[in-house]
MIVOBA-290643 format. One line per field, with one value per residue (C-alpha): residue in three letters; x, y, z. Coordinates in steps of 0.02 Angstrom, whole numbers, always signed. Layout:
! MIVOBA-290643
type: ALA	... .
u: X	... .
v: Y	... .
w: Z	... .
***
This chain:
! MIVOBA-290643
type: UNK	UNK	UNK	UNK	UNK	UNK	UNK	UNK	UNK	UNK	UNK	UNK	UNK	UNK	UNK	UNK	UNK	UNK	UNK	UNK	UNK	UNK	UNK	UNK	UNK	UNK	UNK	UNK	UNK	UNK	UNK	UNK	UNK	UNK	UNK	UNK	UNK	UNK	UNK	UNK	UNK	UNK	UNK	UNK	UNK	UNK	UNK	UNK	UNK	UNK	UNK	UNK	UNK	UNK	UNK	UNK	UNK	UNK	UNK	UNK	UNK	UNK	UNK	UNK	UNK	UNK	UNK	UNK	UNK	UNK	UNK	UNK	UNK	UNK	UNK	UNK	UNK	UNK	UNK	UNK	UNK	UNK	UNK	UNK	UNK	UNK	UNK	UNK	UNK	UNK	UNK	UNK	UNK	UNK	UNK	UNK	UNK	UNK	UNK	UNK	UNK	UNK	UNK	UNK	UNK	UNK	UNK	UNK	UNK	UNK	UNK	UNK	UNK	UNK	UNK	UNK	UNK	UNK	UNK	UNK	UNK	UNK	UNK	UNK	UNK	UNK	UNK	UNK	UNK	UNK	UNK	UNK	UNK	UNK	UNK	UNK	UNK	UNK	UNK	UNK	UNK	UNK	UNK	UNK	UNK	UNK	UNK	UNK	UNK	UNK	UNK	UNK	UNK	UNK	UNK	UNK	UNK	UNK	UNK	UNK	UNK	UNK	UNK	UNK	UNK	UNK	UNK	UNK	UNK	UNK	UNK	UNK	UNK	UNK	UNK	UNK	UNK	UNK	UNK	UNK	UNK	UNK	UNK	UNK	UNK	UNK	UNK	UNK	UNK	UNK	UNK	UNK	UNK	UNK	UNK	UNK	UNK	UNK	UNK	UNK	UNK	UNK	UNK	UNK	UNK	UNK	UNK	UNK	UNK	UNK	UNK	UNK	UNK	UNK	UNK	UNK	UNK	UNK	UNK	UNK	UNK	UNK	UNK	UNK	UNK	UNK	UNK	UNK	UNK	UNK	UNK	UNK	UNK	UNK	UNK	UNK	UNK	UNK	UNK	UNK	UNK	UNK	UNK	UNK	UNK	UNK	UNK	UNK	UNK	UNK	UNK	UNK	UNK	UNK	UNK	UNK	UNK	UNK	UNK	UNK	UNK	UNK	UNK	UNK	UNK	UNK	UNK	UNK	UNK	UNK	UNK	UNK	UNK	UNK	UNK	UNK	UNK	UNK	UNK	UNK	UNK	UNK	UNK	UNK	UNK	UNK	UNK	UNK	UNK	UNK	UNK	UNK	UNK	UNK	UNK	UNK	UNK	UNK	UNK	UNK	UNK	UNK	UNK	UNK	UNK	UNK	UNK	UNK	UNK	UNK	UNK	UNK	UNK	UNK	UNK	UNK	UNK	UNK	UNK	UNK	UNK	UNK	UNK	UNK	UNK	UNK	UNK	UNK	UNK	UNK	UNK	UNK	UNK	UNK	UNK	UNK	UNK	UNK	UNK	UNK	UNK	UNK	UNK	UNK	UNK	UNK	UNK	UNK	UNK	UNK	UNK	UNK	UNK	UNK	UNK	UNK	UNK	UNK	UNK	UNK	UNK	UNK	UNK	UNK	UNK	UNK	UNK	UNK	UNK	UNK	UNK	UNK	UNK	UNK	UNK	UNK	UNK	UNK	UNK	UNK	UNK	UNK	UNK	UNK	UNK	UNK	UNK	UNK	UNK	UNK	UNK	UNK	UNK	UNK	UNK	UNK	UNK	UNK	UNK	UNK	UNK	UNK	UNK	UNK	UNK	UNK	UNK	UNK	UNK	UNK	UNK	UNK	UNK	UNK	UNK	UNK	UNK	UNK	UNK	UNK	UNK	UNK	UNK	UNK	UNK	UNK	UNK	UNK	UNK	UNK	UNK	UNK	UNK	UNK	UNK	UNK	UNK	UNK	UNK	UNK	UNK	UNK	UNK .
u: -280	-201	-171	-291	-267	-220	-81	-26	-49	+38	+190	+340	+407	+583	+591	+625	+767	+641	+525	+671	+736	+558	+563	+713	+645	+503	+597	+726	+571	+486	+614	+644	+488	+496	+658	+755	+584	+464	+328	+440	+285	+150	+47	-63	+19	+196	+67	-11	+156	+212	+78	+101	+289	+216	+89	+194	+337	+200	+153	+332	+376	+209	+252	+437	+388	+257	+395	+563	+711	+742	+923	+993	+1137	+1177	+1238	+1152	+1053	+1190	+1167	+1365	+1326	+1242	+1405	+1453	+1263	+1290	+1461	+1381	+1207	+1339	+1414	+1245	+1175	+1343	+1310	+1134	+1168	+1303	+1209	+1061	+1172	+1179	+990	+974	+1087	+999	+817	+799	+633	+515	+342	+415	+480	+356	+250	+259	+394	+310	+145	+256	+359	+182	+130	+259	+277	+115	+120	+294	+215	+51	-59	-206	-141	-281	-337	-329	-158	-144	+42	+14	-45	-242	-320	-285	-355	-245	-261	-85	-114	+21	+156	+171	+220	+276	+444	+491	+485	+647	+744	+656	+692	+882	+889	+894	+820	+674	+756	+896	+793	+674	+829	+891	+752	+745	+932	+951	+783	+699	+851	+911	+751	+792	+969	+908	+794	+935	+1070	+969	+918	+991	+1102	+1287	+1416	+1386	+1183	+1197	+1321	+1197	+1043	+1115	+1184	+1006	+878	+1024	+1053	+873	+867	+1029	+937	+778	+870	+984	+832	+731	+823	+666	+582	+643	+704	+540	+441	+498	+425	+560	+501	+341	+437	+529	+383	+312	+509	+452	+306	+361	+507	+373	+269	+423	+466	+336	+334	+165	+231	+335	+193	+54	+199	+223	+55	+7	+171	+56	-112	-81	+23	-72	-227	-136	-149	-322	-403	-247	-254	-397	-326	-163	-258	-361	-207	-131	-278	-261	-65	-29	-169	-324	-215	-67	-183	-292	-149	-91	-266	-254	-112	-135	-301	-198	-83	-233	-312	-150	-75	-238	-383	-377	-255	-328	-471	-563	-569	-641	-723	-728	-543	-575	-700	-618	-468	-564	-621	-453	-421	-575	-506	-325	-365	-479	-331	-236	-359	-418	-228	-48	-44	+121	+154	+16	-106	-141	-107	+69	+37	-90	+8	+171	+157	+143	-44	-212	-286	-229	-365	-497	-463	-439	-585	-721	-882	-867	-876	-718	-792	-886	-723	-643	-794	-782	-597	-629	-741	-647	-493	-608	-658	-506	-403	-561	-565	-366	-358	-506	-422	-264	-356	-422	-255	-166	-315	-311	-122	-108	-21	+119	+170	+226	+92	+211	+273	+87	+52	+213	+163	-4	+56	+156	+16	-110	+2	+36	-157	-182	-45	-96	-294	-230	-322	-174	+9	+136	+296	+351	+205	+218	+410	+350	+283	+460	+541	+423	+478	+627	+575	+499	+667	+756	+655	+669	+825	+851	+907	+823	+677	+690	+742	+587	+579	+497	+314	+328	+153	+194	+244 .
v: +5785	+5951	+6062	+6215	+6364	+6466	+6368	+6352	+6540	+6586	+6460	+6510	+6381	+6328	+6429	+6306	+6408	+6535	+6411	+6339	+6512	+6546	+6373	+6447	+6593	+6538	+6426	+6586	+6688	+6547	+6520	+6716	+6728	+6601	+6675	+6829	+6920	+6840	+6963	+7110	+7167	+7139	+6999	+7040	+7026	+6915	+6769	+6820	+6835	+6676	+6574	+6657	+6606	+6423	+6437	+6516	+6368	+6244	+6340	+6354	+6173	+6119	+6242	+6182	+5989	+6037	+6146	+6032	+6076	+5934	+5857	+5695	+5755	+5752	+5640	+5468	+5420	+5333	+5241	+5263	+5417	+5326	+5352	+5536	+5560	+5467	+5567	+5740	+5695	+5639	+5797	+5906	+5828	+5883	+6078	+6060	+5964	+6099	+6249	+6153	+6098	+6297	+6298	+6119	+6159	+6341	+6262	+6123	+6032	+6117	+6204	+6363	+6338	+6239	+6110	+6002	+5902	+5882	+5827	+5686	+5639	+5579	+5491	+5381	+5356	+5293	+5178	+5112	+5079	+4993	+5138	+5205	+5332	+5425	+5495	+5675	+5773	+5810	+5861	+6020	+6200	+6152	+5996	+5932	+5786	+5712	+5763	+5696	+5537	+5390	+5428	+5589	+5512	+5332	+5379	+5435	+5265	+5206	+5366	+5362	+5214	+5234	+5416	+5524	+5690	+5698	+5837	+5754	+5596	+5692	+5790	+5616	+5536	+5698	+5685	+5514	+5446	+5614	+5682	+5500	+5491	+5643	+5598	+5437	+5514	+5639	+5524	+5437	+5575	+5620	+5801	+5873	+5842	+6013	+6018	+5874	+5926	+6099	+5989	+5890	+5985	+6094	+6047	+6035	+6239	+6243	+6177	+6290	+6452	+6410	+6369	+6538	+6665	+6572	+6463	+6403	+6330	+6152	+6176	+6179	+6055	+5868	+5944	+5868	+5721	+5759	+5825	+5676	+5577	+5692	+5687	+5513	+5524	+5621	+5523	+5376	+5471	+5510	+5311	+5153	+5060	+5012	+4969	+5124	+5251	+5151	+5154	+5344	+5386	+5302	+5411	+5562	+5516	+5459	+5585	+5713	+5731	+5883	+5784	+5694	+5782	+5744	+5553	+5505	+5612	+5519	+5349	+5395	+5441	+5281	+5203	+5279	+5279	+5120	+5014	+4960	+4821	+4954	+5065	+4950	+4859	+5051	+5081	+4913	+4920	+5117	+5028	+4917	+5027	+5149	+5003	+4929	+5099	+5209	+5085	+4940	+4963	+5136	+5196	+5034	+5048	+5230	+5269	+5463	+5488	+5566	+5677	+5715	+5773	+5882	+5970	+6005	+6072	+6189	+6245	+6264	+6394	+6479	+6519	+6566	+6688	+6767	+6763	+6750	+6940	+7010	+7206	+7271	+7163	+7052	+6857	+6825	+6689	+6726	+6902	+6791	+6804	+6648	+6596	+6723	+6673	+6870	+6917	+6829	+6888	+7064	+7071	+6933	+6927	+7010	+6877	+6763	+6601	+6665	+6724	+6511	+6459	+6574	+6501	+6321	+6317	+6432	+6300	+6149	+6233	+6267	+6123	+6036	+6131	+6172	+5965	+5986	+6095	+5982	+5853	+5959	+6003	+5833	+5771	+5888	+5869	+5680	+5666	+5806	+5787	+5647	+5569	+5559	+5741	+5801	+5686	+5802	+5956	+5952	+5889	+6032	+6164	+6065	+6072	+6261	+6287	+6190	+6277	+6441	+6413	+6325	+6432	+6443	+6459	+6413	+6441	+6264	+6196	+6312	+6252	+6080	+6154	+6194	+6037	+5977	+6139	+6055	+5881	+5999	+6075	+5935	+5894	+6030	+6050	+5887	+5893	+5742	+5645	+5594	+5421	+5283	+5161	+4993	+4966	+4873	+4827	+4655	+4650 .
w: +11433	+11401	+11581	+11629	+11477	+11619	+11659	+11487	+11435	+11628	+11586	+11475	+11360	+11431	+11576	+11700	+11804	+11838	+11926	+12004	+12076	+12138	+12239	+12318	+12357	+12438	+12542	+12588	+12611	+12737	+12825	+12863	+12894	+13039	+13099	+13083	+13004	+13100	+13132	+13054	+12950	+13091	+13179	+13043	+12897	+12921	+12926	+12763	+12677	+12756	+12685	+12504	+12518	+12542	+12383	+12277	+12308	+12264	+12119	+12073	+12072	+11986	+11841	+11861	+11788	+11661	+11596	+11640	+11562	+11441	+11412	+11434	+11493	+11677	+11803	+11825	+11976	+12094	+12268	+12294	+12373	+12485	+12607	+12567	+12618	+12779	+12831	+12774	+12905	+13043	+13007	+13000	+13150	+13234	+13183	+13257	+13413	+13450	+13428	+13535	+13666	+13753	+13732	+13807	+13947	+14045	+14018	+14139	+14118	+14247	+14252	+14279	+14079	+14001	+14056	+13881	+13914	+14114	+14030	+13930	+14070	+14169	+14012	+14014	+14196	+14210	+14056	+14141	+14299	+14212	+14278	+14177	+14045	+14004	+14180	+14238	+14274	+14445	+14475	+14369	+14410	+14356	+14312	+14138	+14046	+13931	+13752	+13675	+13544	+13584	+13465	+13535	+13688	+13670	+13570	+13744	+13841	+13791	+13859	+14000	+14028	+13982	+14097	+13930	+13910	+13809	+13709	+13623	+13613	+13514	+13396	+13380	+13324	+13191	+13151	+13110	+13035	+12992	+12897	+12853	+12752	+12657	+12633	+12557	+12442	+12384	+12367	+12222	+12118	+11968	+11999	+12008	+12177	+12206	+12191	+12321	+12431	+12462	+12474	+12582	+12707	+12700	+12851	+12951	+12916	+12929	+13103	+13142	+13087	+13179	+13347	+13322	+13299	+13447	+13564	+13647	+13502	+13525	+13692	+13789	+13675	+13575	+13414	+13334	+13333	+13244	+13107	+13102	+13085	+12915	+12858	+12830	+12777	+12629	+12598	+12595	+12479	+12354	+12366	+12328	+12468	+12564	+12729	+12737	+12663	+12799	+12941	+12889	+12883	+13081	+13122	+13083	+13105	+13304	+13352	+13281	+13183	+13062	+12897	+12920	+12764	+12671	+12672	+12570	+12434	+12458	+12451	+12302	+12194	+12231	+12182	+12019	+11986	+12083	+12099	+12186	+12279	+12336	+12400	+12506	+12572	+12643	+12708	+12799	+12860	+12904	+12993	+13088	+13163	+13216	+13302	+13375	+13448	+13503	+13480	+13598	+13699	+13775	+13677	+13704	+13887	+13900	+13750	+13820	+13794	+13615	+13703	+13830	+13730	+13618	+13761	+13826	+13676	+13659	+13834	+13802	+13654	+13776	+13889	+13750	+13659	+13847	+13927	+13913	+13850	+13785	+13816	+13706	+13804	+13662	+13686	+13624	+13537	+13429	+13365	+13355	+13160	+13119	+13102	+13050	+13216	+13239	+13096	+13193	+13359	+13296	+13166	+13246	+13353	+13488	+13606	+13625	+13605	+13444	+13371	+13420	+13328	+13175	+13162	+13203	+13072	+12935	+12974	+12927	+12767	+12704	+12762	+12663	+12509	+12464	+12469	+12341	+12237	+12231	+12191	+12049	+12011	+11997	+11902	+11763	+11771	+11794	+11626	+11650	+11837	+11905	+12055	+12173	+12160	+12163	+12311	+12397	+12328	+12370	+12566	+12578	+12525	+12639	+12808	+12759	+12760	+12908	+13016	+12942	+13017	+13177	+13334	+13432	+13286	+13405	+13319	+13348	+13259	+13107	+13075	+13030	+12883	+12827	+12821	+12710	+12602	+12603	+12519	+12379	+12328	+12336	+12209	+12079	+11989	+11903	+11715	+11706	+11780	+11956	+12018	+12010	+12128	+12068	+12162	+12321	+12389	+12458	+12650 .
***
C-alpha cells in the first residue's frame, strides 16, 4: 500500500540529509528549550514551541526512512565496538557525576528542599521494617496518602540498605543501564567512528546541559531513574526480545502510569509484525509483573490504595494551581514553560477546579487520540517504515503529548521526554538499514 498523497507530494525524492538535519534540530531546539531558553518566549508560548520541536522530530525521522538515502556503501554493523562503547559510557557517566556532584553536595535531603526524596525514604523504611506501605504520611508538614507505584520506590531498598544516597543511586541506575541500553543499541548499527563516537557520548551532554541550566532538577527528586526505566524500554522496543520489552514495559507501567495509552498500540503492532505468540507472551508476562509488584503484595490487601492515590493526586494539583506563586503571583510551576497547563489556567472556567477538569480531560483526549493517529500512521506506512522504528517514533510523540497535557509540567518530568529524543536520532543517519535482531519470544 502506497503512503498518504500528502506525504508523497510533501516528500522530496532523495533528500534524506534534510530530514536528518531537521531531527537534529529538533533535538537542539528541545533541549534549549528545557534549558538555557526555557520560558525565554513566555509561559505561554515556550511550551507550544517545545512540543512542535517534538512533532516536527517525529515527522522528520518518519519522512527520513520512506525517503532513506540508498547505498551499500558504509560501514557494517559490528559488536567490536561493544568495548569502545563501554569506555566512552564510563567516561560520560564521569562528566555527569562530576558536574552533579556540587549539586549533590549543598542540597542535603530535608523538607525544607523537597520532600520527594523524604516521601521515598518512608517507603522504604516501612517496607524494611515489614510495616504497612500504603498508610498515611505522618512525619510531613500535612497528611499525605501515598500515591507513588512500587518501582518508583523499591529501586531504593538496596541503598538504603547499603547507606547510599538516593541521588546517585538513582544517576547510577541511569548511567549504567539507562545509557548502557543506548550504548548497546548504537554500538550495532551500521555508521562511521565518528557518527558513533558523537552518538555516543550524547545523553551524557544531555544530562550535563540539563544539570548546568538548573542544578535542582535531579538534585531534589530520583527522576533519573524513571528515565532509566523508558531508556529501556525503547532500547527494548528497537530490539526483539519478549522478556526485555514485558520487563521494560512493568518498568513503566508501575512506576508510573505515563505510557498506559501507548501499550496496546505497542501490543497490537507486534501482533502484526511479530506474531500472535510474541505478543501474548509480552502481555503475559507484562501481566505477571503487574500482579507480582503492585497486585498482591499491596493492592490486594486494601483495595482503596488506587483510590486513594488518585485523590492525592487531584489534591496535589490543587495546591499547585491555588499556591506556590512566583513574583507575578501566578503558580511557578504551571508558567515554568514547560507544559500548556498555563493556557488553561490563564484562559479556563473561572473556577479552579473547573479549569483541573477542563485539563484532565483535554490530557485524556489527546494522549488517546495522537496514539490513534500513529496507529493510523504506521498502518498506512507498514510497508515503508520499519515496525520497530514506528513503535519508537510514535513513543516519543505520545510521551511529548502526555507531558505537554500533564496538570502540573514539572521540569523534571518534561526531560524524560528528551531522552527518548535521543533513541530517535540515534536512529537516523544510517547509509544503510539498521541492525535486525533475530525474534526472541521464548523465555
Amino acid at each position: 500500500m502506497r503512503p498518504p498523497s500528502f506525504l508523497l507530494r510533501a516528500r522530496p525524492r532523495n533528500w534524506g540529509w534534510l530530514w536528518l538535519l531537521g531531527c537534529w534540530l529538533a533535538l537542539w531546539a528541545e533541549l534549549e528549550l528545557l534549558t538555557d531558553s526555557r520560558n525565554y518566549y513566555g509561559p505561554l508560548w515556550s511550551p507550544v514551541l517545545l512540543y512542535a520541536a517534538a512533532v516536527a522530530m517525529c515527522g522528520c525521522a518518519v519522512a527520513y526512512w520512506l525517503d532513506r538515502p540508498a547505498t551499500s556503501a558504509g560501514p557494517a554493523a559490528t559488536l567490536g565496538r561493544v568495548p569502545v562503547a563501554g569506555l566512552l559510557l564510563l567516561l560520560g557517566g564521569g562528566w555527569v557525576l562530576s558536574v552533579q556532584a556540587p549539586a549533590i553536595a549543598t542540597r542535603p535531603i530535608s523538607l525544607n528542599y523537597s520532600d520527594v526524596i523524604v516521601i521515598l525514604q518512608t517507603y522504604v523504611g516501612r517496607f524494611r521494617s515489614g510495616e504497612v506501605v500504603y498508610r498515611y504520611l505522618t512525619n510531613l508538614a500535612y497528611p499525605l496518602f501515598p500515591n507513588h507505584l512500587p518501582l518508583q520506590w523499591l529501586p531504593y531498598v538496596p541503598a538504603d540498605a547499603l547507606g547510599i544516597d538516593y541521588r546517585w543511586w538513582a544517576m547510577g541506575l541511569l548511567l549504567l543501564l539507562g545509557f548502557g541500553a543506548y550504548q548497546w543499541q548504537l554500538a550495532r548499527q551500521p555508521i562511521s567512528w565518528l557518527e558513533f563516537g558523537l552518538k555516543a557520548l550524547l545523553p551524557a551532554y544531555l544530562v550535563v546541559r540539563l544539570i548546568q541550566s538548573n542544578p535542582d532538577i535531579y538534585a531534589l527528586t530520583c527522576e533519573p531513574t524513571i528515565i532509566c526505566y523508558y531508556c529501556l524500554l525503547a532500547a527494548s522496543v528497537l530490539g526483539r526480545s519478549a522478556l526485555l520489552q514485558a520487563t521494560a514495559l512493568v518498568l513503566c507501567l508501575m512506576s508510573r502510569y505515563s505510557v498506559v495509552f501507548w501499550v496496546p498500540f505497542f501490543l497490537w503492532v507486534l501482533w502484526r509484525e511479530v506474531g500472535p505468540k510474541h505478543a501474548l507472551v509480552v502481555a503475559g508476562l507484562t501481566g505477571l509483573g503487574v500482579l507480582g509488584v503492585y497486585v498482591v503484595p499491596f493492592l490486594s490487601h486494601d483495595w482503596t490504595i488506587f483510590t486513594h492515590a488518585l485523590a492525592e493526586y487531584r489534591i496535589a494539583t490543587l495546591g499547585e494551581w491555588g499556591g506556590h506563586a512566583g513574583e507575578n503571583g501566578l503558580p511557578v510551576h504551571l508558567f515554568g514553560g514547560t507544559g500548556v497547563a498555563s493556557w488553561f489556567y490563564t484562559y479556563g472556567p473561572a473556577d479552579i477546579n473547573d479549569r483541573i477538569t477542563v485539563l484532565q480531560r483535554t490530557h485524556l483526549l489527546a494522549s488517546a487520540g495522537v496514539v490513534v493517529l500513529v496507529a493510523w500512521l504506521y498502518y498506512r506506512l507498514r510497508a515503508q517504515l520499519d515496525y520497530r522504528l514506528a513503535a519508537l517514533i510514535g513513543l516519543k510523540l505520545y510521551l511529548a503529548t502526555f507531558y505537554t497535557f500533564l496538570q502540573i509540567p514539572y521540569l523534571y518530568l518534561t526531560s524524560l521526554t528528551l531522552f527518548i529524543s535521543v533513541f530517535v536520532v540515534m536512529m537516523v543517519g544510517f547509509r544503510r538499514a539498521p541492525a535486525v535482531e533475530p525474534v526472541v519470544t521464548a523465555l
